[in-house]
C-alpha positions as CSV (number, residue, x, y, z in Angstrom):
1,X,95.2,84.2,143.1
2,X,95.6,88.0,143.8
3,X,92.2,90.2,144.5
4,X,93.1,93.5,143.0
5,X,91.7,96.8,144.0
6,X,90.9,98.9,140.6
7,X,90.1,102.1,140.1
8,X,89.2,103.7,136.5
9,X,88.0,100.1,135.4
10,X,85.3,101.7,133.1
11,X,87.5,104.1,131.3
12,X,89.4,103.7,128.2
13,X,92.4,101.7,129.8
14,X,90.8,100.5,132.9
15,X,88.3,98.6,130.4
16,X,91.2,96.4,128.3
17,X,92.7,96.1,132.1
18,X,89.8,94.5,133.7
19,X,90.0,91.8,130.8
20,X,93.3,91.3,131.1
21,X,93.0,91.1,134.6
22,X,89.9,88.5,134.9
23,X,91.9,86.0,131.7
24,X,95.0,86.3,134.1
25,X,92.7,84.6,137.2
26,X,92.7,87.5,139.0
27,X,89.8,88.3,141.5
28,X,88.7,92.1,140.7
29,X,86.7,94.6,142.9
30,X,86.3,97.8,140.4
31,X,85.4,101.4,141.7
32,X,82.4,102.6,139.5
33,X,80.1,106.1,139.7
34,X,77.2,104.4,137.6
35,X,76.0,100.6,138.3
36,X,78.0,98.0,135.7
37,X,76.8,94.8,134.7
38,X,77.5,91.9,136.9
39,X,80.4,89.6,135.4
40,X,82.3,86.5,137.3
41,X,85.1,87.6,138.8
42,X,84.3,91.4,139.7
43,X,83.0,93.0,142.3
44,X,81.9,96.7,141.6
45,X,81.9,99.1,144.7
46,X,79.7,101.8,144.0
47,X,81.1,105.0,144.4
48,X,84.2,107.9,143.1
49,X,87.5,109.1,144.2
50,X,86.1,111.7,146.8
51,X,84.1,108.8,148.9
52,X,85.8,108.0,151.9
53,X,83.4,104.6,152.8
54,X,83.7,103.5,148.7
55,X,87.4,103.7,148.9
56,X,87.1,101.8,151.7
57,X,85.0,98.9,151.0
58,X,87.4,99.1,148.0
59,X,90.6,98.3,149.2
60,X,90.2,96.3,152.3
61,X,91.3,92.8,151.7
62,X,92.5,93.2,148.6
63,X,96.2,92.1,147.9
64,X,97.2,95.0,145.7
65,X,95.9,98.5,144.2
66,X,96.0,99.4,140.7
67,X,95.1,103.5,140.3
68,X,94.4,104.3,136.6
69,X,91.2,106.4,137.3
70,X,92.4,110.2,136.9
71,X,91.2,113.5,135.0
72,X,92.6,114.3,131.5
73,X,90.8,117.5,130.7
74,X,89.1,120.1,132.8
75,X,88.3,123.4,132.5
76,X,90.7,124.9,135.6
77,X,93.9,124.0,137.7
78,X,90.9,123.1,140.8
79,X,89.2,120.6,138.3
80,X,92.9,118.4,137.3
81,X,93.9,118.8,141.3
82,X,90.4,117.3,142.7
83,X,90.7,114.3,139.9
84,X,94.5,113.4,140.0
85,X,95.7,115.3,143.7
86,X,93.4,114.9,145.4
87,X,91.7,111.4,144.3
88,X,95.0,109.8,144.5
89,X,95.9,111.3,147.9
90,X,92.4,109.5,149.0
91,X,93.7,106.5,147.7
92,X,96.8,106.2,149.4
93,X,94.9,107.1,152.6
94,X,92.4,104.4,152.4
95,X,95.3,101.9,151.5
96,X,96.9,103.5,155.0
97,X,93.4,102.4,156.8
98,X,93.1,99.1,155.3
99,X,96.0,96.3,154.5
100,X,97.1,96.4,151.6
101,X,100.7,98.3,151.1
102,X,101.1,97.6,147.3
103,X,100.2,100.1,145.0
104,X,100.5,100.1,141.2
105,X,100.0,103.8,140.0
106,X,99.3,104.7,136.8
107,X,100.5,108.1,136.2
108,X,102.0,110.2,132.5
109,X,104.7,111.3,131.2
110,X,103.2,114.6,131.6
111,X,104.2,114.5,135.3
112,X,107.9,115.4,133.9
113,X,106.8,119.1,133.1
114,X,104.9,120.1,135.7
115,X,105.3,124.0,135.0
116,X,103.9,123.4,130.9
117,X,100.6,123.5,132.2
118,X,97.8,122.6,134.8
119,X,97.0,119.0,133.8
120,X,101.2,118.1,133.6
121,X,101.1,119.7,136.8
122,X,98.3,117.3,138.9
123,X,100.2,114.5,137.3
124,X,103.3,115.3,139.2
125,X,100.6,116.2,142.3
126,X,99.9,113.0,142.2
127,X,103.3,111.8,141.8
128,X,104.9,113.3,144.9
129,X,101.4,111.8,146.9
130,X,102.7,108.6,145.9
131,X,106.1,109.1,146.5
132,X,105.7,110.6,150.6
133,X,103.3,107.6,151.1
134,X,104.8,105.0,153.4
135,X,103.2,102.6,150.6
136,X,105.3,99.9,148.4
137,X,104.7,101.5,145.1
138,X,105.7,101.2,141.4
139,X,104.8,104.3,139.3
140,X,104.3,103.6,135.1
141,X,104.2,106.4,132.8
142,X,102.4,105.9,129.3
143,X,102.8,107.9,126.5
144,X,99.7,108.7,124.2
145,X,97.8,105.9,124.6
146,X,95.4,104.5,121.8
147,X,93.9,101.5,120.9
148,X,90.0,100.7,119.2
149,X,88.1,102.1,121.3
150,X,90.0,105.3,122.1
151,X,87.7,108.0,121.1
152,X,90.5,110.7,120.5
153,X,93.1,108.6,117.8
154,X,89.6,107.8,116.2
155,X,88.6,111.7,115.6
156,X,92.1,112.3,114.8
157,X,91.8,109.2,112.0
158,X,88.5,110.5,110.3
159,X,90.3,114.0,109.9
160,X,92.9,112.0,108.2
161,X,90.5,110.1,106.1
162,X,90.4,113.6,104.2
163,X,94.0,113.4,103.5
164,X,94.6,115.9,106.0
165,X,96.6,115.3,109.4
166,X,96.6,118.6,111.6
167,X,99.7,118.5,114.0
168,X,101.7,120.7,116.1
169,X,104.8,122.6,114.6
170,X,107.5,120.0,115.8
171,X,108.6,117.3,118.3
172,X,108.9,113.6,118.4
173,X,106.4,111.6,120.8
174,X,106.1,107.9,121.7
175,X,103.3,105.6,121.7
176,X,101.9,102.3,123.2
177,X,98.8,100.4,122.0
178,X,96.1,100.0,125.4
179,X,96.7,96.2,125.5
180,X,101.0,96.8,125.7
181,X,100.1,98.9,128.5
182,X,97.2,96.6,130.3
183,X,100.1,94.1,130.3
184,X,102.4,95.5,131.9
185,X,99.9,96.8,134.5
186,X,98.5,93.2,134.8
187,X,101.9,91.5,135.1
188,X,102.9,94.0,138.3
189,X,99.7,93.0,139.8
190,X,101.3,89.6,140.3
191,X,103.8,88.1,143.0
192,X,106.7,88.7,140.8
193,X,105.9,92.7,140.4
194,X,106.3,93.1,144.5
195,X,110.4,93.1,143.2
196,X,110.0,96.3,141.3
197,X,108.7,98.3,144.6
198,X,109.6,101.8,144.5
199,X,110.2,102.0,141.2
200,X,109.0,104.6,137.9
201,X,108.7,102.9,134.4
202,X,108.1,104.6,131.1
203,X,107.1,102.6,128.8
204,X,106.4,102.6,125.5
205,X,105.8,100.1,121.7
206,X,109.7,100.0,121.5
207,X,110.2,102.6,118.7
208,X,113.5,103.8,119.1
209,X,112.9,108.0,119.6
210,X,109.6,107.4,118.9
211,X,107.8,109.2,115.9
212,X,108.1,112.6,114.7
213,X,104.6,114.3,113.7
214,X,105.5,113.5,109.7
215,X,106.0,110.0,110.6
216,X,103.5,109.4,112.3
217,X,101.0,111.2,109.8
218,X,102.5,108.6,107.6
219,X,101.9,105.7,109.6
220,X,98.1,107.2,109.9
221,X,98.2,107.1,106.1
222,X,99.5,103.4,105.6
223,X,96.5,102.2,108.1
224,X,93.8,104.1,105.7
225,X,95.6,102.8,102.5
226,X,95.8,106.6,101.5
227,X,98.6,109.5,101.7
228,X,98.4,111.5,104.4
229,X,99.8,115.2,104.3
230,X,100.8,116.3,107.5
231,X,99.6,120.0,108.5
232,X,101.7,121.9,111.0
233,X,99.6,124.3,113.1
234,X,101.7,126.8,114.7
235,X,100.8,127.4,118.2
236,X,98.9,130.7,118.6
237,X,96.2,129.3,115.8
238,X,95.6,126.2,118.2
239,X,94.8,128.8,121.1
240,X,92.3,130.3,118.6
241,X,90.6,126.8,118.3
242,X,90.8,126.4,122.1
243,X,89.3,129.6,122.8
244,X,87.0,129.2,120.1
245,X,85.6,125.6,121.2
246,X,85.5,126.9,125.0
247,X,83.3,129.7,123.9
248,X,81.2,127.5,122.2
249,X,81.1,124.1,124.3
250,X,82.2,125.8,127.9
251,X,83.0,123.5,130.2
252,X,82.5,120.4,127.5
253,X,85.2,122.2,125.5
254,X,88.2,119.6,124.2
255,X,90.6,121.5,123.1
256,X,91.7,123.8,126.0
257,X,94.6,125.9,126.2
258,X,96.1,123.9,128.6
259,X,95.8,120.9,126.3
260,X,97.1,122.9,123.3
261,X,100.5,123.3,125.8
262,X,100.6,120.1,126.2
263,X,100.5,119.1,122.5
264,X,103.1,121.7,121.4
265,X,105.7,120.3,123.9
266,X,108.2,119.5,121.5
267,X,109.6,116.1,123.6
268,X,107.0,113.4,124.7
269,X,109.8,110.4,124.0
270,X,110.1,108.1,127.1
271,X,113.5,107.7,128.7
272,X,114.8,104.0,127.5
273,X,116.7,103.9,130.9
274,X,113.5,103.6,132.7
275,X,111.9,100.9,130.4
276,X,110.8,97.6,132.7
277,X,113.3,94.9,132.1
278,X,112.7,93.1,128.5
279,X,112.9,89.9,130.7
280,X,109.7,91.3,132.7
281,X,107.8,92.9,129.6
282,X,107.6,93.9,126.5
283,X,105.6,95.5,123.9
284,X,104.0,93.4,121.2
285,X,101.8,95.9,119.1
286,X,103.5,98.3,117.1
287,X,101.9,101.5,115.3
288,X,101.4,100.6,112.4
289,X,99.8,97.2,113.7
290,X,98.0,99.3,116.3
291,X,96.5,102.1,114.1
292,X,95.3,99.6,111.3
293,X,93.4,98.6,114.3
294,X,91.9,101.7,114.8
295,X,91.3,102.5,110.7
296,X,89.4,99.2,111.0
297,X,86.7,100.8,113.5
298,X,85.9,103.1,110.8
299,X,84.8,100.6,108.1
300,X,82.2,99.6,110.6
């Protein structure tokens, strides 16, 4: 079996990834800042994005390289460039130092409006480094990702507890549950994803133009067994909350302003032209199966 090369394993979608990954049979070496647990099957290189000898020891011998770790909020253009430029240039050029050629990047469907704001930007940074590598690659670009253990669906759920859904003034997004898209990561890992080199996937739960913010306010409100009213926030008021939480939590702050452009972009629907081929993967979790998940986490 493969050895695979991971970075982000101790994030959000690195985390259901590395499972996936160790039930497939697949021998792991993880990049990790802070020391992990020892577990069959893994190998943990101590180290980050910016360390030349941990990128190394990462990728040498390893058959391919899955990149998921990257930066979704900081507090300046310099901040998103270091964590998705620049660590996924040093990537590529510790893959060009070692053997392996195959790289699996995971990047966002923010990288197709680079101008909207600094974080969309980096994504397509890191695109293009990708793409004027010498590398067989295949790029996959989630949606909003969410799953049990995502920390941001589950503050947006125990607002909507209160009945209460706060949403941008319009637009349609898609979704995928974490496991959909740990599967389709997984599966390219293996022999038969070397045919999809040099190729960029969108993917997606399979809802057809995905959800508009009333539906999916209402799919919120069928996993808490309650009526949900959705409350459009026009976009100026959100940059008062950014400015207001970045005066208050600095650098910490959540909301930014480049966050808030990136939430009122009115079209976050994947292209179904660029969905993998059904006979390669599909989605199994759909929202409301997914965010019943998540309600559940609550009752806790």
């Amino acid at each position: 079996m493969r050895t695979v090369a991971v970075t982000g394993a101790t994030g959000f979608v690195g985390t259901e990834t590395l499972e996936q990954l160790l039930s497939a049979g697949f021998s792991v070496r993880a990049l990790a800042r802070r020391p992990q647990a020892e577990r069959a099957g893994v190998a943990w290189i101590m180290g980050g994005l910016d360390d030349a000898a941990a990128l190394d020891a990462l990728v040498t011998g390893a058959d391919v390289v899955l990149h998921i770790a990257g930066v979704v909020n900081a507090p300046d253009r310099a901040g998103f460039e270091a964590g998705n430029g620049t660590g996924t240039a040093n990537v590529i050029a510790a893959m060009e130092r070692a053997e392996p050629k195959r790289l699996i990047h995971v990047s966002s469907f923010a990288a197709r409006q680079p101008e909207l704001s600094d974080y969309c930007w980096s994504k397509a940074l890191a695109e293009k480094k990708v793409l004027g590598s010498g590398l067989d690659w295949t790029m996959v670009r989630p949606p909003a990702v969410y799953g049990p253990r995502d920390t941001e669906f589950i503050e947006v759920m125990k607002v909507a507890r209160y009945g209460i859904m706060p949403v941008p003034p319009k637009g349609r997004a898609s979704l995928i549950h974490v496991a959909d898209l740990a599967a389709v990561l997984v599966s390219l890992c293996g022999e038969t994803g070397d045919d999809f080199a040099n190729e960029t996937w969108e993917v997606d739960d399979g809802a057809p133009g995905g959800l508009s913010h009333i539906e999916l306010a209402a799919t919120f409100g069928r996993a808490l067994k309650r009526r949900v009213i959705p409350l459009p926030l026009p976009q100026p008021l959100l940059m008062l909350f950014a400015h207001i939480d970045r005066m208050l939590r600095g650098p910490a702050a959540k909301l930014t302003k480049d966050r808030v452009r990136y939430m009122c972009h009115p079209d976050w629907v994947i292209d179904p032209a660029k969905r993998p081929p059904s006979q390669f993967w599909q989605p199994r979790i759909g929202a409301d199966e997914g965010l019943a998940q998540v309600a559940a986490t609550l009752k806790q």
